[in-house]
C-alpha positions as a Python dict, from the first residue, in 0.01 Angstrom:
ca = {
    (1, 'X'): (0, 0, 0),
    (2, 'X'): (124, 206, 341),
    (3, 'X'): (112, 90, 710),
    (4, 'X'): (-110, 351, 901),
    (5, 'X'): (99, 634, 988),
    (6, 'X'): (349, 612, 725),
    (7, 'X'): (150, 705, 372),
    (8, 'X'): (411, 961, 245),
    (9, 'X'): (269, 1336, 253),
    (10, 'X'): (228, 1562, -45),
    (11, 'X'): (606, 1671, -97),
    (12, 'X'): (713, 1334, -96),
    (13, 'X'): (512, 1203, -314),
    (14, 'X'): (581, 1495, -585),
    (15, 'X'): (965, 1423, -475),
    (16, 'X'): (928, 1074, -569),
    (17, 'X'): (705, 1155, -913),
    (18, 'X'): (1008, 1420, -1004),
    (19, 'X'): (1290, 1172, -942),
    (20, 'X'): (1161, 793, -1044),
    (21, 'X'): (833, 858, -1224),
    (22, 'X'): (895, 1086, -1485),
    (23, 'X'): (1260, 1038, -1542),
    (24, 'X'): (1170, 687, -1609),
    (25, 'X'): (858, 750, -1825),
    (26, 'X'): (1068, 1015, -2038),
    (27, 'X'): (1342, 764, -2124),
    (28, 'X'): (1045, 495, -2167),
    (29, 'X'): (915, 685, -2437),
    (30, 'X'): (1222, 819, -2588),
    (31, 'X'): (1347, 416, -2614),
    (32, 'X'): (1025, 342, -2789),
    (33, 'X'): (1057, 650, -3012),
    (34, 'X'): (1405, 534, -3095),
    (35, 'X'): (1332, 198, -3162),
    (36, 'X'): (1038, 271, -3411),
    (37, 'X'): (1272, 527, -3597),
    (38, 'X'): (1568, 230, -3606),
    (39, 'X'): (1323, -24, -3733),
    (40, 'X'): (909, 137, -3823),
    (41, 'X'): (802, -32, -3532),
    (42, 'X'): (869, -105, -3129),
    (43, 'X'): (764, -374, -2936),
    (44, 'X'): (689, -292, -2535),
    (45, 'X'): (704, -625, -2300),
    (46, 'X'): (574, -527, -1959),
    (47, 'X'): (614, -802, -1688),
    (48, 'X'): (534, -831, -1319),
    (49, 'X'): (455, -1073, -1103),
    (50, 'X'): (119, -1121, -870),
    (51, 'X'): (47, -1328, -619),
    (52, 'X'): (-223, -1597, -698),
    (53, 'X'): (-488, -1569, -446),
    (54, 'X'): (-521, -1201, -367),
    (55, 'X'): (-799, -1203, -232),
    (56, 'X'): (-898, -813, -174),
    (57, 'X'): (-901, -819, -513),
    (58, 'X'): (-1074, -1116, -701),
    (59, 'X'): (-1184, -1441, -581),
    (60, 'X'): (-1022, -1729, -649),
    (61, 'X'): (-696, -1820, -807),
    (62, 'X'): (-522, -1614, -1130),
    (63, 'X'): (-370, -1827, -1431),
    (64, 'X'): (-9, -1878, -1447),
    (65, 'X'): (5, -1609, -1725),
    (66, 'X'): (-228, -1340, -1763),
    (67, 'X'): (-148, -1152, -2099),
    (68, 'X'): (-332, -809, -2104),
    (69, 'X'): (-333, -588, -2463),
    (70, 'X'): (-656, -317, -2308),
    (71, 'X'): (-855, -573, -2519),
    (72, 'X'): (-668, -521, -2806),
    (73, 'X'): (-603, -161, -2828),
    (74, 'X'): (-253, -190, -2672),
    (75, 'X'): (-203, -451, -2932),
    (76, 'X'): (-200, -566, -3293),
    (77, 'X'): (-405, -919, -3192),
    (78, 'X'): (-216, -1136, -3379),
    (79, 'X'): (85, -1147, -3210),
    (80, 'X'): (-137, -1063, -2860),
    (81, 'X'): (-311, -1446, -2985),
    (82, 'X'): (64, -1603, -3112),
    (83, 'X'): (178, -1506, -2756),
    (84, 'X'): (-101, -1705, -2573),
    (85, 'X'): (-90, -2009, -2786),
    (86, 'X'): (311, -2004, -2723),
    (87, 'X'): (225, -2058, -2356),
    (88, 'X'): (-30, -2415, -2445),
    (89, 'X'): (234, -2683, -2534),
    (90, 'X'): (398, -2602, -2163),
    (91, 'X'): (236, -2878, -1977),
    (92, 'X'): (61, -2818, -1631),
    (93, 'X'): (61, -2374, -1707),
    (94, 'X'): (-269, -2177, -1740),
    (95, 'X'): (-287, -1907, -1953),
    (96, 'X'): (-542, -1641, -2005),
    (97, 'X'): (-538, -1317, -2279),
    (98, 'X'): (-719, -973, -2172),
    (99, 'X'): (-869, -1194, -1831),
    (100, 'X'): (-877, -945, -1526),
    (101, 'X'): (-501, -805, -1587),
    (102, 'X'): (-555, -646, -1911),
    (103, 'X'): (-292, -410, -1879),
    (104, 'X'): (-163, -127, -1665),
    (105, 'X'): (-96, 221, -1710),
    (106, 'X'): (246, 139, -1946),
    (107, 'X'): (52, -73, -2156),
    (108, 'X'): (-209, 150, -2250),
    (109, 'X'): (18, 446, -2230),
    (110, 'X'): (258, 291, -2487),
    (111, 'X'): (71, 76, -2666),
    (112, 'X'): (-42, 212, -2963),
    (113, 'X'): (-59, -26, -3278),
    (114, 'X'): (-199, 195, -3532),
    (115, 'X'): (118, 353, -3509),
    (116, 'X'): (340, 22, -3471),
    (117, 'X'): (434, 53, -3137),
    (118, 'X'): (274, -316, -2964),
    (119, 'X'): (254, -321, -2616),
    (120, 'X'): (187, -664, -2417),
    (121, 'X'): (189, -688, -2022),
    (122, 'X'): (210, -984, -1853),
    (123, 'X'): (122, -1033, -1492),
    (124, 'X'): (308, -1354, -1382),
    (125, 'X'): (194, -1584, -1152),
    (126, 'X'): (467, -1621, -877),
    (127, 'X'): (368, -1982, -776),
    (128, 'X'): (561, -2038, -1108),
    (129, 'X'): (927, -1959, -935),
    (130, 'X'): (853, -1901, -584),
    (131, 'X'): (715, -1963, -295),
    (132, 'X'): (404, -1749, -199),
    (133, 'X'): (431, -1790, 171),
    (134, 'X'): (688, -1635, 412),
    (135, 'X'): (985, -1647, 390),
    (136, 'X'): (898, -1593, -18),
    (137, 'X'): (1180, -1822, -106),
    (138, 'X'): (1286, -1816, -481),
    (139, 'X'): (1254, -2160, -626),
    (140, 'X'): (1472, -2229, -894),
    (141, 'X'): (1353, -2614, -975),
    (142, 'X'): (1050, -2393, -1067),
    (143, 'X'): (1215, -2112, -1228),
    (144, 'X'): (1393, -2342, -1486),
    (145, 'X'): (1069, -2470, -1610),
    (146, 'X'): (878, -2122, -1652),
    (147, 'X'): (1195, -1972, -1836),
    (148, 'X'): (1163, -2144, -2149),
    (149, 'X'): (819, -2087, -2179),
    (150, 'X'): (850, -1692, -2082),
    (151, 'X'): (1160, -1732, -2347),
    (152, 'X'): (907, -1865, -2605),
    (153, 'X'): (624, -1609, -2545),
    (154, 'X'): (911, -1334, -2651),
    (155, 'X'): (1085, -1520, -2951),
    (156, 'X'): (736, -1587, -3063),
    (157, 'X'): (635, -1200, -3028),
    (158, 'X'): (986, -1120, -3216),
    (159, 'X'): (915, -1382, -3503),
    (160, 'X'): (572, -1198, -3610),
    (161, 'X'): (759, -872, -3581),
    (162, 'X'): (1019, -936, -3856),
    (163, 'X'): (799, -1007, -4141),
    (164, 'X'): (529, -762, -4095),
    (165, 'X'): (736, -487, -3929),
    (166, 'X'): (488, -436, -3678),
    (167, 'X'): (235, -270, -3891),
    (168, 'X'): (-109, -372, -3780),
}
């Protein structure tokens, strides 16, 4: 992550856990609690985006959208399996649920179902809006065909909210 020589030292790295981490992780977790006391459940959408070919840390190339619910326990799997199949009828996409991104830290932080709080991450590709290659230019011809689908993955997570409230 750090050019020799410049990996920050203890102090900073407690400086920067005091003043981004955990100010950001308390207001995560307020939000959430908010939301579930406005409506009996939250829903937590946690996006990146990856390179596809990394290779110091898998071979070959990822899908276009890797969905990760901790296989399920981030998750109710219903709307973790509405969410993939919202990604099929976009033509030339892969897709992949719980495949080697199966969630980070927020997702299996947060996530906690039983409870009706549904997390999802999803690790984007960024051959879908960009260019991989210096200079990393944004491509918005590409762009305009991944937003709708992105769009779709969250109306479609929204939709099986409303009826069942969340509740596993």
């Amino acid at each position: 992550l750090y050019r020799d020589g410049v990996t920050p030292g203890e102090a900073e790295i407690a400086r920067r856990v005091a003043h981004y981490w955990k100010p950001y992780h308390d207001r995560l977790e307020a939000e959430l609690a908010r939301l579930k006391a406005a409506h009996g459940y939250a829903l937590l959408w946690d996006a990146h985006s990856i390179r596809s070919v990394v290779p110091r840390l898998f071979e070959g190339q990822l899908p276009d959208f890797n969905i990760g619910t901790a296989d399920g326990a981030s998750c109710d799997p219903e709307p973790a399996s509405q969410v993939l199949r919202a990604t099929k009828p976009a033509q030339g996409y892969s897709a992949v649920l719980n495949g080697r991104f199966k969630g980070g830290y927020i997702t299996r932080r947060y996530g906690h179902p039983q409870d009706g709080v549904h997390a999802i991450q999803l690790e984007l590709s960024q051959r879908t809006y960009m260019d991989e290659a210096p200079p990393f230019t944004f491509r918005e011809e590409l762009a305009e065909k991944v937003r709708p689908v992105i769009r779709h993955m969250l109306t479609t997570l929204l939709d099986w909210a409303k009826p069942n409230r969340g509740q596993a």
